[in-house]
Structure formats: structure tokens, C-alpha cells
C-alpha positions in Angstrom: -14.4 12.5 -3.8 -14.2 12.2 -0.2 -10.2 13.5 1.7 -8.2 11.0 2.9 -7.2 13.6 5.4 -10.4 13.6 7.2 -9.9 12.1 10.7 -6.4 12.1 11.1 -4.8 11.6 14.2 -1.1 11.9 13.3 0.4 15.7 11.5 3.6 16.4 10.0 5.0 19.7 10.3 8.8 21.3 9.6 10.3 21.9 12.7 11.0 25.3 10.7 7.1 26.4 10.1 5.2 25.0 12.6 2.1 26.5 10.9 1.8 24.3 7.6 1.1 20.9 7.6 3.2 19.2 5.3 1.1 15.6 5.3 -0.4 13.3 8.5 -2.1 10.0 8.7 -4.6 8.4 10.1 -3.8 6.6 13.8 -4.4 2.6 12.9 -3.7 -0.8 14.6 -0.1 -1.7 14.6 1.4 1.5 13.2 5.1 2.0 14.9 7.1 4.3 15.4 9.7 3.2 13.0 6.8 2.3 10.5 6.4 6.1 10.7 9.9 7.0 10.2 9.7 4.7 7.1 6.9 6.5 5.7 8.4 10.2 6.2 11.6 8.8 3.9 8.8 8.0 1.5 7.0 11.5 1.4 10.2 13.4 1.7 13.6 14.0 0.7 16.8 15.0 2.6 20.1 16.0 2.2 21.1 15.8 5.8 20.4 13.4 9.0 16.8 14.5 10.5 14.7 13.3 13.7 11.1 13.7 14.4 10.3 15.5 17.5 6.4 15.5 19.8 4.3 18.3 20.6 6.9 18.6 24.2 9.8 18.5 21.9 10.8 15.1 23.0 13.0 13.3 20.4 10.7 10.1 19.0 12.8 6.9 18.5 12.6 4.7 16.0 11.8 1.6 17.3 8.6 -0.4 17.6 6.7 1.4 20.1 3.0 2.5 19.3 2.8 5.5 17.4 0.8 7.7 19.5 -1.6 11.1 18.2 -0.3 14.4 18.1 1.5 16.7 16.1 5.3 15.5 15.1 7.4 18.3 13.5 10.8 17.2 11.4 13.9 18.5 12.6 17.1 18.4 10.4 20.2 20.8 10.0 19.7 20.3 5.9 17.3 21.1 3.3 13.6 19.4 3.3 11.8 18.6 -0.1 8.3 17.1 -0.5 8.6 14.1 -2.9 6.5 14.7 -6.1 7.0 11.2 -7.1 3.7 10.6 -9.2 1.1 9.1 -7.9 -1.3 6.7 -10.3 -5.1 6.7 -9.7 -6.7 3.6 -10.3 -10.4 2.5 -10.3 -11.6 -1.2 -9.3 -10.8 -3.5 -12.2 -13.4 -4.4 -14.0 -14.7 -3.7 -17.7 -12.3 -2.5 -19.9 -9.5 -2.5 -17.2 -10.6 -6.3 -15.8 -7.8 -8.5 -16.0 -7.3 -11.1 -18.7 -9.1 -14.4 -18.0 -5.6 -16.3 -18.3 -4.4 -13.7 -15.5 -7.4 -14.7 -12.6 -7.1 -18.1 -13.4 -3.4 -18.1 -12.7 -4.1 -16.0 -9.5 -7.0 -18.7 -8.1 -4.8 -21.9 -8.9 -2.1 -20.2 -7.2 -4.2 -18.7 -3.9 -6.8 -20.6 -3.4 -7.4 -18.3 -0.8 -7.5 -14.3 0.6 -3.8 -13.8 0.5 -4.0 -11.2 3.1 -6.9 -12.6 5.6 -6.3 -16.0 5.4 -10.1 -17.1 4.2 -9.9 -19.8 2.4 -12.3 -19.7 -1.0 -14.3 -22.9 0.4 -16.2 -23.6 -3.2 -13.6 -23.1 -5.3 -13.2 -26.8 -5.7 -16.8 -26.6 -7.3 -15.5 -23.9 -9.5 -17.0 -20.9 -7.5 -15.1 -17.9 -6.7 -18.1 -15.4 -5.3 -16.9 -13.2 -3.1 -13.0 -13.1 -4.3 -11.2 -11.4 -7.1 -8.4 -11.9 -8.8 -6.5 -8.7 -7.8 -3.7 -7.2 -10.1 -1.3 -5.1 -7.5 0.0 -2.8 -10.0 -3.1 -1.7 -12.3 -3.2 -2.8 -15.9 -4.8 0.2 -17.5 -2.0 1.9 -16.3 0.5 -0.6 -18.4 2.2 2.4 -20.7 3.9 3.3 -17.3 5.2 -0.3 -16.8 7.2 -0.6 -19.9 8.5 3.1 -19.9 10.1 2.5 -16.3 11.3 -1.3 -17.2 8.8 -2.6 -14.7 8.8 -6.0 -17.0 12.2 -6.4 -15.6 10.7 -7.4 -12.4 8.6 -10.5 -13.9 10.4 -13.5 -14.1 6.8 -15.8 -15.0 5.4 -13.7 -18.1 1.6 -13.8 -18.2 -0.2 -14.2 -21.6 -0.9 -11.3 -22.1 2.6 -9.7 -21.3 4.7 -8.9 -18.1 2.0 -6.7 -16.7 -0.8 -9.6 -16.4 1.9 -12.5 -14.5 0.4 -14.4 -12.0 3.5 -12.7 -9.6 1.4 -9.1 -10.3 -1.3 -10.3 -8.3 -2.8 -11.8 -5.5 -6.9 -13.5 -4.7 -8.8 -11.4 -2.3 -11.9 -11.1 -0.6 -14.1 -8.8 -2.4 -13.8 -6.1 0.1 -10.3 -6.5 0.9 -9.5 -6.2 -3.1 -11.6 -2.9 -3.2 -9.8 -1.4 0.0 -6.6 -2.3 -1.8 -7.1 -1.1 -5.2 -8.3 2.3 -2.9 -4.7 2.3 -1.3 -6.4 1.9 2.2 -4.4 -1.3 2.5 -1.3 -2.1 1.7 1.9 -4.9 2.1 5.2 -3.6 3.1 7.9 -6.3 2.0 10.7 -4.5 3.6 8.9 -4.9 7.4 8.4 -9.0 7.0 5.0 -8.3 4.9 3.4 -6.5 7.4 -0.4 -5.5 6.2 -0.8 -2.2 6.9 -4.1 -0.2 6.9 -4.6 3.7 6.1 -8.2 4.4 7.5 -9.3 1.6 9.8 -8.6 -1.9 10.9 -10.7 -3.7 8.0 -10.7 -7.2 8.3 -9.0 -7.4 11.4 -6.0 -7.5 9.9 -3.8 -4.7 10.5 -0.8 -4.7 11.7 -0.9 -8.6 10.9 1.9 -10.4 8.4 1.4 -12.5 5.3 1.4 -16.1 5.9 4.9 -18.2 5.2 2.4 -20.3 2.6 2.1 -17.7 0.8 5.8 -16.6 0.7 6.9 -19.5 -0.1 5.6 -20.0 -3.2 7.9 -19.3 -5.9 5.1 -17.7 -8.2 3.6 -15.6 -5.2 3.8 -11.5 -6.2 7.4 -10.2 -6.5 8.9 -7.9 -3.9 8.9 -4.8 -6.6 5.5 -4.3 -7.1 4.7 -4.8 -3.2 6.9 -2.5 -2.6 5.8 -0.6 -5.8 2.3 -0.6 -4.3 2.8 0.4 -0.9 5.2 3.7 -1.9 1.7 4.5 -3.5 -0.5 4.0 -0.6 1.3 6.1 1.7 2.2 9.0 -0.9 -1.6 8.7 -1.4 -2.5 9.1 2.0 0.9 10.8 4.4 1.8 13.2 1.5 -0.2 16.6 2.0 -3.5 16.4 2.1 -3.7 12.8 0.5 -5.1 12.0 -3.3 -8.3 11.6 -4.2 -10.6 8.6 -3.1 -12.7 7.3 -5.4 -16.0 5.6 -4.9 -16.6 2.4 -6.1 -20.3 2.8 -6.4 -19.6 5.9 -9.1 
């Protein structure tokens, strides 16, 4: 399996050991400051105020300027803990793990469309759907994890198949754009107005771009947990040490 840390752009060190890189990320369209800042309170835990300092030790601000390349080392008067929150590998979803037909039909009705590029599924009124899946965002075969950590609580539209398989647990996307987001090489973050964010690349042209008001105001459209759910995944799957494991589709 290929490492997500190949080509990074961006390195995280401990203003204490400047020697060991404690994660990084790769350098992609949009990514802010402040969006970086996010992420760090992701992959690690404090006990005290920190900042993140450059390469010239100049203090970086958390506000919406471009992150730029370079090293950026952690500076805080308390302790600094790597998060070992668990990260769950997933697979595309398909054959045993596909989703229940009741669950893409839901989806289609509800989408009609790439929730995160826009496209519109132009023969879906003829009952074609090439080229878009039905995408669950948190992965059914890993649905023993769901009920042990109450994730049903989140679902307010059961799906027929249980919690897990609601219509508000996933979203239609173009074929690519589902496989890239079941990789955690793209992601949603609800807590920055639905910003799309990429981890390798700017797929689809669509980095750094926001989910349409459509698509937010629909009261069936993907609860805020497992967005958020999703993208605490993506980046402890790519920022956190030297990433996870990325699978290939075509094995």
C-alpha cells in the first residue's frame, strides 16, 4: 500500500525535538492557516495553550491566510500527546459491504446529483445512475462500532435496514469522487461552513470549495455527526504520523 506521506509539503515537529516528525500533510488548494490549526487539535492533545511557529521562528496566526510549505514546530509550556483515537479502514463499498438497495435508492431520490461537485445525474430521470454511487459516509461493514459508541443516536430518519443505512449516512457521488472519499482523500468539514477539503490533490476542482445551500437545506441531507465523524478520520489518516494505509481500489 502506497504512504500517504509521500509528497508532503507541510511537517509537524515539537518545538522540543526538532528531529522527529510527529505528522505533516500534503500542501492543497484552499488549505488555511486556521484550517491547519484545526487539524493539529485533531492529531493531538494538550494540557496547556500552544502556538505553531515557521522554520524563522515566526509565530503563525490563525486566520485565513494560505498555508504555506515548510516545517512548523508546536510550541506550548504543557505536555504534548499524539491522539491514538482509532482510526477505521475501509474498502469501496461494494459486495458484501454494498449498501442495502433501500439505502441507494433513498440517497438518489434525495441527491439527484454529486453532492460535492455539483454534477447533476442527467439520466437519472430514465432510471440511470452510471457513473454515481450511492455513498455511505460512515462505512457499514464497520456497524459493530456504531452501536457500541451510540452512533444511532445521531439518526433521526432510520433506514431499513437500521440507523447505520439512513438516507442522513450518506450522500450520491461521482464515481471518482466516492472512491477518493471512501480513501479519506476528500473530506467535508461541517464546523468550517462545509468546506470540501482534499488530502492529496485538487480532484475535481473542488477543493477548498463549499457544499451547496440545496443541499443543506434539505432536512434528510447527512447529519453534522458523521461529517464531522468522517473528516476527524481523514485527517488522523493522513496529518497523524506517517498517515494509514491507502488501499487500492483495483486490489
Amino acid at each position: 500500500m502506497a504512504s500517504r506521506a509521500l509528497g508532503r509539503k507541510v511537517h509537524i515537529y515539537s518545538s522540543k525535538d526538532t528531529t522527529t516528525v510527529l505528522g505533516g500533510l500534503h500542501l492543497t488548494t484552499g488549505m488555511t492557516n486556521a484550517n491547519f490549526y484545526f487539524m493539529v487539535e485533531i492529531v493531538f492533545i494538550f494540557d496547556n495553550d500552544y502556538t505553531l511557529s515557521s522554520e524563522s521562528g515566526a509565530t503563525v496566526q490563525r486566520n485565513d491566510h494560505l498555508l504555506q510549505a515548510g516545517k512548523y514546530f508546536i510550541n506550548t509550556a504543557g505536555s504534548l500527546r499524539v491522539n491514538n483515537e482509532p482510526w477505521l479502514f475501509r474498502t469501496i463499498s461494494e459486495g458484501d459491504e454494498a449498501p442495502p438497495e433501500e439505502f441507494i435508492h433513498a440517497v438518489r431520490e434525495r441527491d439527484f446529483r454529486c453532492v460535492m461537485t455539483g454534477q447533476p445525474a442527467l439520466d437519472a430521470a430514465y432510471g440511470i445512475w452510471r457513473g454515481y454511487t450511492a455513498t455511505p459516509i460512515f462505512p457499514l461493514s464497520h456497524e459493530q462500532h456504531w452501536v457500541t459508541h451510540g452512533y444511532d443516536s445521531w439518526i433521526t430518519i432510520p433506514g431499513a435496514r437500521g440507523s447505520i443505512s439512513s438516507v442522513q449516512n450518506g450522500m450520491l457521488l461521482r464515481d471518482d469522487i466516492s472512491t477518493l472519499f471512501e480513501c479519506y482523500d476528500l473530506s467535508i468539514n461541517p464546523d468550517d461552513g462545509y468546506k470540501i477539503v482534499s488530502f492529496r490533490g485538487n480532484h475535481g476542482r473542488i477543493a477548498g470549495t463549499h457544499l451547496d445551500k440545496a443541499v443543506l437545506g434539505n432536512p434528510e441531507r447527512p447529519v453534522d455527526q458523521v461529517l464531522r465523524w468522517h473528516f476527524r478520520q481523514a485527517v488522523l489518516a493522513n496529518v497523524r504520523g506517517e498517515g494509514e494505509p491507502c488501499f487500492d481500489p483495483d486490489f
